[in-house]
C-alpha positions as CSV (number, residue, x, y, z in Angstrom):
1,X,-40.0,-70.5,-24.7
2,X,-38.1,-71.7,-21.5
3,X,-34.9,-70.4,-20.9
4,X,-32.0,-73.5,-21.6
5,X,-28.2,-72.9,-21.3
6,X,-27.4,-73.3,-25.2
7,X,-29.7,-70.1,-25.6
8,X,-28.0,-67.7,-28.2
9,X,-27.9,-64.0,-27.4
10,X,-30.4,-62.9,-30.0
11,X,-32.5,-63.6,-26.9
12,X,-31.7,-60.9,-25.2
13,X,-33.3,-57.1,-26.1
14,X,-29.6,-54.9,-26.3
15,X,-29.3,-51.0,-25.2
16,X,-25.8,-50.7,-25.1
17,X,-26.0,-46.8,-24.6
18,X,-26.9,-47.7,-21.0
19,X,-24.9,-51.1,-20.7
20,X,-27.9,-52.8,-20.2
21,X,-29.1,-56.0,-21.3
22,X,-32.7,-57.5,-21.1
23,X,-33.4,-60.9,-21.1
24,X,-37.8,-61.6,-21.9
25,X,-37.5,-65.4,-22.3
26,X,-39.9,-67.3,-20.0
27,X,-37.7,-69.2,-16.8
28,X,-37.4,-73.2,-16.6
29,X,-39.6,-74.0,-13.5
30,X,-37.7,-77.4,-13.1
31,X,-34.3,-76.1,-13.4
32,X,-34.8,-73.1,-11.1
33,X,-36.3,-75.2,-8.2
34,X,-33.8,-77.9,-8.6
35,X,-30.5,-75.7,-7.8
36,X,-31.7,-72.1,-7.3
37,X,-28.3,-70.4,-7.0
38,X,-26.7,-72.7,-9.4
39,X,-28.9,-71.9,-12.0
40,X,-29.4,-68.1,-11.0
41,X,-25.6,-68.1,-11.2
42,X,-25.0,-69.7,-14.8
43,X,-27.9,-67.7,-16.2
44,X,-26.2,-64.1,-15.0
45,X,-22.7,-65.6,-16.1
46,X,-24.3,-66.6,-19.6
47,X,-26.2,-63.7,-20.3
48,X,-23.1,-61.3,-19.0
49,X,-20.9,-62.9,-21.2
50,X,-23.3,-62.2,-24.1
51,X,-23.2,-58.4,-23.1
52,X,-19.5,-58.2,-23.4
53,X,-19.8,-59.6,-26.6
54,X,-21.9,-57.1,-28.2
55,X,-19.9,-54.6,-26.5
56,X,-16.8,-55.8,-27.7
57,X,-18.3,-55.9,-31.6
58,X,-18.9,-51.6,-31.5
59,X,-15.8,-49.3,-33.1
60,X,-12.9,-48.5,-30.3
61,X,-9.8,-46.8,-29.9
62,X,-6.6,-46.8,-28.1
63,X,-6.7,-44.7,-24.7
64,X,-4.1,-41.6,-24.8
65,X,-2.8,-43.2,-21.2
66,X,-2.4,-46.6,-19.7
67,X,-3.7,-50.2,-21.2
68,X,-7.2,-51.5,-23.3
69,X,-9.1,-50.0,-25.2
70,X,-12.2,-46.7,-25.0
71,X,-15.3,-48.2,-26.5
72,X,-18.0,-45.7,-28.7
73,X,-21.2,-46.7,-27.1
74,X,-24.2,-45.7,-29.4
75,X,-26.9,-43.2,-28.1
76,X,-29.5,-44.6,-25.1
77,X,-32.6,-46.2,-26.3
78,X,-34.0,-46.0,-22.7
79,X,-35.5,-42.8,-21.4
80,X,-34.7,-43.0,-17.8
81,X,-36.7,-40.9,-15.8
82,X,-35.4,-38.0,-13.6
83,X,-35.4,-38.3,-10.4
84,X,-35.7,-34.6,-9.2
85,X,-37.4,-32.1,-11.4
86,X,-36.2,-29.7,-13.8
87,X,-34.9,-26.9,-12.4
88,X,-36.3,-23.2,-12.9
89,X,-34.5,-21.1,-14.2
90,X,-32.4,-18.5,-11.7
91,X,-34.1,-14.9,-11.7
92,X,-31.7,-12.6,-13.8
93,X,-30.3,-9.4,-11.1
94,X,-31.4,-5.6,-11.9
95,X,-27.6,-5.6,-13.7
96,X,-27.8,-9.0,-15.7
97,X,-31.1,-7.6,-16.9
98,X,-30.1,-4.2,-17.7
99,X,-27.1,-6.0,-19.7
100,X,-28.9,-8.0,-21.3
101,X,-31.6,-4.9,-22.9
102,X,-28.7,-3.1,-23.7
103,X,-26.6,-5.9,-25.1
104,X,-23.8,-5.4,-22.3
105,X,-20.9,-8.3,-21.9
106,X,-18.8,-8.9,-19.4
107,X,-15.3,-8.4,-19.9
108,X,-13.3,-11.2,-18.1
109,X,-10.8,-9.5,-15.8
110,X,-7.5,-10.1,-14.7
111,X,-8.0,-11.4,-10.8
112,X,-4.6,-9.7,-10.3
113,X,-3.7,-6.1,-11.0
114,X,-0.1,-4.1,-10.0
115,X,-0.4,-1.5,-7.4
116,X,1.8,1.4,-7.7
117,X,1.9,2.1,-3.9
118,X,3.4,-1.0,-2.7
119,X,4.9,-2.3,-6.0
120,X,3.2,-5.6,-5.9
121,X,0.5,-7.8,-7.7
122,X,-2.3,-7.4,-5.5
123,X,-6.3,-8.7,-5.8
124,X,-8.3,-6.9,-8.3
125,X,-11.2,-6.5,-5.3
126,X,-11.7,-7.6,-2.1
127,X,-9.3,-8.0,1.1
128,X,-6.0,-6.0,0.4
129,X,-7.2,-4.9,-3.0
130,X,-4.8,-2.7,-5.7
131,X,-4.6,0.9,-5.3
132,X,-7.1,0.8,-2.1
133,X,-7.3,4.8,-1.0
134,X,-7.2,3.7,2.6
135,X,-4.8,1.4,2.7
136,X,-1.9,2.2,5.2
137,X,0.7,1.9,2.9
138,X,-1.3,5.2,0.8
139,X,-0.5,8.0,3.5
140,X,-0.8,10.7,1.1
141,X,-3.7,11.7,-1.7
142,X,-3.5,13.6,-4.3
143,X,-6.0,16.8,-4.5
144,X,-8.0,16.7,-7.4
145,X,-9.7,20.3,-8.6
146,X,-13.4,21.0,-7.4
147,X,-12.5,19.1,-4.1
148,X,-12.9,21.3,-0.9
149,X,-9.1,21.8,0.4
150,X,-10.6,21.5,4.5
151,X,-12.0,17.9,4.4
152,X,-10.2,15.3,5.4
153,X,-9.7,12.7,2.3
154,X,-9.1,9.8,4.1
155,X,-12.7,10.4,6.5
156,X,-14.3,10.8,3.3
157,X,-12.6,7.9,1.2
158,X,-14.1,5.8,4.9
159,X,-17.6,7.1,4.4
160,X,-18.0,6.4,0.3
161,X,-16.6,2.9,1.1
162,X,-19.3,1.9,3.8
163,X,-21.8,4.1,1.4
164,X,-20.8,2.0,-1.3
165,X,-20.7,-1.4,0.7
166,X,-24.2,-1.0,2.2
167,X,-25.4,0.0,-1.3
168,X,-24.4,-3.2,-2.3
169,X,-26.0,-5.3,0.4
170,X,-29.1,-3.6,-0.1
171,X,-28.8,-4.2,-4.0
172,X,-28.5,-7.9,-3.0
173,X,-31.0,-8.5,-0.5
174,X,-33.4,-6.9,-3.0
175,X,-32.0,-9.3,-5.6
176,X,-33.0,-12.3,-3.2
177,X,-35.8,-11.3,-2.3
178,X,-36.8,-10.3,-6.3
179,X,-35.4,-13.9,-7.2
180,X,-37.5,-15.9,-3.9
181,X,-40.8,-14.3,-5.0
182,X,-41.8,-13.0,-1.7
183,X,-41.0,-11.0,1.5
184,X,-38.7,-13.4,3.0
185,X,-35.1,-13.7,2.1
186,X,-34.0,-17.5,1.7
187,X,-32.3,-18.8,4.8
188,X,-34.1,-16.6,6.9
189,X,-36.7,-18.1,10.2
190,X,-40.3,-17.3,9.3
191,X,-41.2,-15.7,12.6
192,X,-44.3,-14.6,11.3
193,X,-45.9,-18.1,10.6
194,X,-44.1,-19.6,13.4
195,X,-45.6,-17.3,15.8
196,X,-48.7,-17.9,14.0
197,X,-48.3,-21.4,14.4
198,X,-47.5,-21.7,18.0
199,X,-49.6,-18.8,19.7
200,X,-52.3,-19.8,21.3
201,X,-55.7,-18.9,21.0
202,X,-56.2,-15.3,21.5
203,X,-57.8,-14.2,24.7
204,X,-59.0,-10.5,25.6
205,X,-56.3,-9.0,27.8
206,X,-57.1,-6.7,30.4
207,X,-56.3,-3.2,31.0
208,X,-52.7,-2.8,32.2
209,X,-51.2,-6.0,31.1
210,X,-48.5,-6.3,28.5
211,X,-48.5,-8.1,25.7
212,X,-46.1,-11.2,25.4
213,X,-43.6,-11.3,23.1
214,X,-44.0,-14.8,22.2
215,X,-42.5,-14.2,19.0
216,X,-39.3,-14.5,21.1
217,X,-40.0,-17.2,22.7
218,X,-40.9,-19.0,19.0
219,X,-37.2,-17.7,18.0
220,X,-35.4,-18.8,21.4
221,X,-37.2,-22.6,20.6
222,X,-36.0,-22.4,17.0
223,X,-32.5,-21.7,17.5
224,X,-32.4,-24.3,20.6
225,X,-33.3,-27.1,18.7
226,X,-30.8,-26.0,15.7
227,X,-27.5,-27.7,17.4
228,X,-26.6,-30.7,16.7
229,X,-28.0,-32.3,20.0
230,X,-31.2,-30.3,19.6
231,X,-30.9,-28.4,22.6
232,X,-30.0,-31.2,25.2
233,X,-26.7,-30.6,26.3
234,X,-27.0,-26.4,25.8
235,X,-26.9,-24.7,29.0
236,X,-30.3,-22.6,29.9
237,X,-30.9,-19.6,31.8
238,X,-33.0,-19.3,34.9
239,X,-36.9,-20.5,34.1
240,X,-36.0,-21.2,30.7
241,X,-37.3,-24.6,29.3
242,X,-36.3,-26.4,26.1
C-alpha cells in the first residue's frame, strides 16, 4: 500500500540484534516528487522514531558507571556475510605437536625470577636474563665433577650459547617453512620466479663468455622500488639504472 505519515510501525520488518529496521511498504509517487527532501526527511525521522521504540520496549539495566540505561538486544536474525574468509588454521610447531601426542601443558611462568649474583629480579629469558653464566657480574664458576679442569668455562658457556641460539633459528625457519607449505620462508623475495620472470629469452652463449648474474640485477630492481619513493630520490652507482 503507499507509504502515508500516520503509518503504524507494524510496517516495518524489526531485527533488533543488528539495530536494523526495514521498511517493504510501496513509496507515494506524489508525495516524493512534490518535496523530495522533505518527505525523505519525515519518512527517516518516522520510521527512526519507530526503532527507538521497539528498542526501548526490550529488558535493561542500570550501567555500573555514568547515566542511562544498557539495553539486552536479542540474538541477530540477519546472517551477514563475511567479508574475508575464514581463516586456516595455524600449522602446530614440532613442540606443540609433540605436546600435544604426549598430553604436555604448559606451565605459565613467572616473567620475573631472583638472581643470586646480583641480588635482583631479573627477566626469566632474554636481554639481561637471571643467573646468565656469562654475565659480567658471574666472574667465577663453580666446577662441577666430570668436567675437564683445563677448559676454559666461560669460552665454553660462549659456544653452547651460540650452539643453542642457532639451534633455535634453525628450529624456526624449519617451523615456517613446515607451516608456509613450500621452500620459501614468508617475507622472503622469490628470486627464483622473479628471475624467471624477467630473463629474457635464452640465447646460446659462446665459448669464453660469462654468464650474467641477472638474478642480481632482479634483486637490485626489487629492493629499489621498495622505498617509499620507489627508487626516485635514491642515489645510484655509476651505469646503474632504476
Amino acid at each position: 500500500r503507499p507509504r502515508s505519515q500516520n503509518v503504524d510501525d507494524v510496517a516495518l520488518d524489526y531485527d533488533l540484534g543488528h539495530l536494523m529496521a526495514t521498511d517493504g511498504t510501496t513509496i507515494d509517487s506524489s508525495a516524493l516528487n512534490s518535496d523530495r527532501e522533505a518527505f525523505i526527511r519525515s519518512l527517516v525521522q518516522a520510521n527512526t522514531q519507530f526503532l527507538f521504540n521497539r528498542l526501548f520496549q526490550l529488558p535493561s539495566e542500570l550501567p555500573t558507571e555514568g547515566p542511562g540505561r544498557l539495553l539486552q538486544l536479542p540474538p541477530p536474525e540477519l546472517r551477514v556475510p563475511r567479508e574475508k574468509p575464514v581463516p586456516k588454521p595455524k600449522a602446530m610447531t614440532k613442540w606443540e605437536k609433540f605436546a600435544a601426542e604426549r598430553g604436555i601443558q604448559n606451565k605459565k611462568k613467572e616473567k620475573m625470577v631472583w638472581d643470586d649474583t646480583t641480588k635482583t629480579w631479573r627477566p626469566r629469558f632474554g636481554y639481561q636474563r637471571a643467573n646468565d653464566s656469562l654475565d659480567r657480574h658471574n666472574w667465577v664458576m663453580e666446577h662441577t665433577e666430570g668436567t675437564d679442569a683445563s677448559e676454559d668455562p666461560f669460552t665454553k658457556a660462549a659456544q653452547e650459547k651460540k650452539k643453542r641460539v642457532n639451534q633455535n633459528k634453525q628450529s624456526q625457519r624449519q617451523n615456517l617453512l613446515k607451516a608456509a607449505g613450500g621452500p620459501r620462508v614468508p617475507g622472503q623475495i622469490d628470486l627464483a620466479s622473479a628471475r624467471a620472470a624477467a630473463a629474457p629469452a635464452p640465447e646460446k652463449a659462446g665459448r669464453g663468455q660469462k654468464r650474467p648474474y641477472e638474478h642480481l640485477d632482479v634483486a637490485l630492481s626489487m629492493a629499489q622500488h621498495s622505498t617509499a619513493s620507489m627508487g626516485k630520490f635514491d642515489k645510484l652507482n655509476p651505469r646503474e639504472t632504476t
